[in-house]
N, CA and C of each residue as an Amber inpcrd file, in Angstrom:
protein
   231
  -2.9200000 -56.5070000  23.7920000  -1.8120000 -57.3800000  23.4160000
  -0.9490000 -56.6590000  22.3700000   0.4290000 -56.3660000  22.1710000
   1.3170000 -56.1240000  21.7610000   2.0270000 -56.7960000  20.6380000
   1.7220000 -56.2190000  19.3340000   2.0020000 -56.8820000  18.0380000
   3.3760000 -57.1900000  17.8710000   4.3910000 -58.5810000  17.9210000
   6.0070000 -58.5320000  18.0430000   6.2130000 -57.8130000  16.7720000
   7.6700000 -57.1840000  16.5460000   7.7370000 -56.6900000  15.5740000
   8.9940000 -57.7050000  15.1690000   9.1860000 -57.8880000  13.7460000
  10.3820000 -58.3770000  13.2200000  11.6470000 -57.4950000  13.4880000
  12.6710000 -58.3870000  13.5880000  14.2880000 -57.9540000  13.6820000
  14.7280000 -57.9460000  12.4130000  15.8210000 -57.5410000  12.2210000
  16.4240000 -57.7350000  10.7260000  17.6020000 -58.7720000  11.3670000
  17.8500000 -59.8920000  10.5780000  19.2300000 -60.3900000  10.9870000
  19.7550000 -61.0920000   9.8040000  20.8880000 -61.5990000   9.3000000
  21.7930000 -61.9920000   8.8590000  21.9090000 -63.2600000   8.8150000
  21.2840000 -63.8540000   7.6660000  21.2770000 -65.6000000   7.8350000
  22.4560000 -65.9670000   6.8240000  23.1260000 -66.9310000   7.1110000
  24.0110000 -67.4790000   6.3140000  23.5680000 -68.5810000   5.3570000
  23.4230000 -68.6840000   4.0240000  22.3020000 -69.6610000   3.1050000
  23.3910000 -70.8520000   3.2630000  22.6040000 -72.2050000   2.6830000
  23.4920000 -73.3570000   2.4510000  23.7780000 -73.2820000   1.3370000
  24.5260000 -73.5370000   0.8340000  25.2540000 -73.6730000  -0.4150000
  26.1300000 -72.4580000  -0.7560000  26.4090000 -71.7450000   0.2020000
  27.2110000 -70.4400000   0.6240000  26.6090000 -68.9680000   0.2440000
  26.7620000 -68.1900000   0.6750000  26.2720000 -66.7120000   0.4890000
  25.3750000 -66.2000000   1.6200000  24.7870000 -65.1750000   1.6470000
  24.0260000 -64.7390000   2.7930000  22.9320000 -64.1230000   2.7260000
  21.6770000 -63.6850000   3.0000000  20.9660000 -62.6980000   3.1880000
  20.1760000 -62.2570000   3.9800000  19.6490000 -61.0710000   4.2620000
  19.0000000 -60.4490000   5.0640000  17.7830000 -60.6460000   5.2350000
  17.0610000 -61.1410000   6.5270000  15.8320000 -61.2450000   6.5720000
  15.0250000 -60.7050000   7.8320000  13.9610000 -60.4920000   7.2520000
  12.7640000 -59.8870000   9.2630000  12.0980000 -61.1970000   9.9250000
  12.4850000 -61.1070000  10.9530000  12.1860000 -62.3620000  11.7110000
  11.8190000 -62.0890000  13.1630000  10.5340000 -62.5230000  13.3640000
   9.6410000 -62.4700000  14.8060000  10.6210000 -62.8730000  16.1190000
  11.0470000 -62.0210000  17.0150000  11.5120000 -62.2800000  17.9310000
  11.7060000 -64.2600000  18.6550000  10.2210000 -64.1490000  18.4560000
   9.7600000 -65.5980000  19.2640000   9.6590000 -66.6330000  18.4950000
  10.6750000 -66.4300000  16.9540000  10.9050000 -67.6670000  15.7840000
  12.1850000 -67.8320000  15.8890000  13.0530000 -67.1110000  16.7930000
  14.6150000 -66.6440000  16.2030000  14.9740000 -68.2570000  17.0870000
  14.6500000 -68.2970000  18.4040000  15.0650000 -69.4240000  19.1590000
  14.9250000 -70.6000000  18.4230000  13.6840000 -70.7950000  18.1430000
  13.5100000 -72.3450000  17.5490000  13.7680000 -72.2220000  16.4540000
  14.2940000 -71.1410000  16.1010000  15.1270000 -71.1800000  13.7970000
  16.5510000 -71.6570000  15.0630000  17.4620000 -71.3680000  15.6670000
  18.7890000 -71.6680000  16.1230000  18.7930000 -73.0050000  16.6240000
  18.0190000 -73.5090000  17.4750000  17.5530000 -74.5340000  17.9160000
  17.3950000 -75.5640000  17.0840000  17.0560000 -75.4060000  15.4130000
  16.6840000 -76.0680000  14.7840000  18.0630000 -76.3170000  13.7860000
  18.5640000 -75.1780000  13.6750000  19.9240000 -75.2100000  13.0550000
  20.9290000 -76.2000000  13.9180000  21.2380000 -75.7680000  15.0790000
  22.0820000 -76.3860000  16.2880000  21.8390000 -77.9110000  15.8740000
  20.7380000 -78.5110000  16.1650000  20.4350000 -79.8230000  16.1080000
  20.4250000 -80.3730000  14.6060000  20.0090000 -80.0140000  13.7280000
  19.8570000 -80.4130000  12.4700000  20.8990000 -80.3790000  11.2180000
  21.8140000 -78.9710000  11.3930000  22.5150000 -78.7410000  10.8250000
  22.3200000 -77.4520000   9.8530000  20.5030000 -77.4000000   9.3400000
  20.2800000 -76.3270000   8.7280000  18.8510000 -76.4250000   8.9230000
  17.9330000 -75.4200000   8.2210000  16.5450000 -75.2500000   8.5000000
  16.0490000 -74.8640000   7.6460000  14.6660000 -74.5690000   7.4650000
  14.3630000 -74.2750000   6.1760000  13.4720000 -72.3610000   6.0680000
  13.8130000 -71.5300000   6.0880000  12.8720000 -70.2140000   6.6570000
  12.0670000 -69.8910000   4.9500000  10.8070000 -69.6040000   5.4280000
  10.1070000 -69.5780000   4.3470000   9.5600000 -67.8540000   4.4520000
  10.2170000 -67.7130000   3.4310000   9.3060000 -65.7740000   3.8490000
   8.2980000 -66.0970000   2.5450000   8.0220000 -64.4380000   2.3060000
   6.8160000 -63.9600000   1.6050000   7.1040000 -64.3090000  -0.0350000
   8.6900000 -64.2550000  -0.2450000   8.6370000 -64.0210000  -1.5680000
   9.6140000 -65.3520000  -1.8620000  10.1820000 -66.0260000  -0.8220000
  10.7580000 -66.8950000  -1.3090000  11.3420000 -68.2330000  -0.2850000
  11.7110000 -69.2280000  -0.0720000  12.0100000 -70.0740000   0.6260000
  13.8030000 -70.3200000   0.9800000  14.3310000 -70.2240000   1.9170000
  15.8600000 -70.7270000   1.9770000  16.2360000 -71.2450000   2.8310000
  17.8010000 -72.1240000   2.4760000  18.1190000 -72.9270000   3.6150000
  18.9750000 -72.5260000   4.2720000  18.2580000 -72.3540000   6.0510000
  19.4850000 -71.5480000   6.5130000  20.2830000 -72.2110000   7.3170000
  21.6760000 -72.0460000   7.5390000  22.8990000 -73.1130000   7.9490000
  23.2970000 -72.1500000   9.3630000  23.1680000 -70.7070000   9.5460000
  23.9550000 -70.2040000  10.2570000  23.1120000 -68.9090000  10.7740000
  23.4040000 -68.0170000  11.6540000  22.9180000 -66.4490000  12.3000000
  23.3190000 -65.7280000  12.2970000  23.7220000 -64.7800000  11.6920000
  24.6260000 -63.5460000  12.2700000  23.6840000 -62.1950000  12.6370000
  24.1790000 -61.8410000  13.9410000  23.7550000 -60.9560000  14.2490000
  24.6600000 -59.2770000  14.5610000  23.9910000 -58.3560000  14.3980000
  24.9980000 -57.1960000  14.6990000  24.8350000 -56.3510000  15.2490000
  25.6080000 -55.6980000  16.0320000  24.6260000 -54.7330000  16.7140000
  25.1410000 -53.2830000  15.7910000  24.4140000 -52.0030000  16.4300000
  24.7370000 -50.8030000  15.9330000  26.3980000 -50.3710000  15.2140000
  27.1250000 -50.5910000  16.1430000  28.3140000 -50.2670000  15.8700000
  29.4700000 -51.1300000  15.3900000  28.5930000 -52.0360000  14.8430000
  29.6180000 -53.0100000  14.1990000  30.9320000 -52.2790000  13.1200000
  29.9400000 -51.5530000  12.4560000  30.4710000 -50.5560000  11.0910000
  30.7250000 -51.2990000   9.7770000  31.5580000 -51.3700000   9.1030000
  32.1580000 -52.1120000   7.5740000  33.4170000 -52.7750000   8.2800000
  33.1070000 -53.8290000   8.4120000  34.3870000 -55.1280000   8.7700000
  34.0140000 -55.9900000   7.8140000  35.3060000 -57.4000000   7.8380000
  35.5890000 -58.5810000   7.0660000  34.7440000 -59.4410000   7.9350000
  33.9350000 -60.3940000   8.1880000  33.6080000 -61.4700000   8.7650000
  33.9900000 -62.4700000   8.6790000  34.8970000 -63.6610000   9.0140000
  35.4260000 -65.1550000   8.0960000  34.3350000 -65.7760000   9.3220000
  33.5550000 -66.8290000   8.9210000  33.3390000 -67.9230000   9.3230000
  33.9060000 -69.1600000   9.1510000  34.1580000 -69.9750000  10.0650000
  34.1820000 -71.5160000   9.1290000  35.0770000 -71.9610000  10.4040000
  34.9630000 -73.7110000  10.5610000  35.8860000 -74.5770000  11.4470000
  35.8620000 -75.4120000  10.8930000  36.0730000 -75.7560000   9.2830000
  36.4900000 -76.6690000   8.9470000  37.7900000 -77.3980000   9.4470000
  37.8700000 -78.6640000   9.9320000  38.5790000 -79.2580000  10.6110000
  38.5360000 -79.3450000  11.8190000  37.4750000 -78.4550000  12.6190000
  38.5190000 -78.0990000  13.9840000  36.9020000 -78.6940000  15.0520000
  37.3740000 -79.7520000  15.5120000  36.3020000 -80.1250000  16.4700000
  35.9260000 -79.1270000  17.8740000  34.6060000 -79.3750000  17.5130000
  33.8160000 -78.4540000  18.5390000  33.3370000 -79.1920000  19.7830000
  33.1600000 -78.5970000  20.6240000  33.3620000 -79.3980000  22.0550000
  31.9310000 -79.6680000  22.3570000
């Protein structure tokens, strides 16, 4: 059997700001799943607990860009 390895990805915190965390392939669905429906979630690592509102993911060649999130106002279908 084949040990999953963690991803690195890009969580967006509640109360604004962001950080980087390693996360088991087969947690990533039901962390989005849980966000989608709930609004936010709670990811508990080793050294500390946060609330996460959002995902960002990137691939290799993203490089140094601006990111804006946000739809304040703007209804989602």
């Amino acid at each position: 059997m084949t040990q999953e390895k963690p991803i690195v990805i890009t969580v967006l915190v509640k109360g604004g700001g962001y950080d980087t965390i390693g996360i088991l392939p087969s947690m990533l669905g039901p962390l989005a799943e849980a966000i989608r429906s709930k609004g936010s979630e709670t990811a508990h690592l080793v050294s500390k607990s946060i609330e996460v509102e959002g995902i960002l993911i990137t691939g290799k060649g993203i490089g140094e860009r601006v990111i804006m999130l946000g739809m304040g106002g703007v209804k989602q279908p």
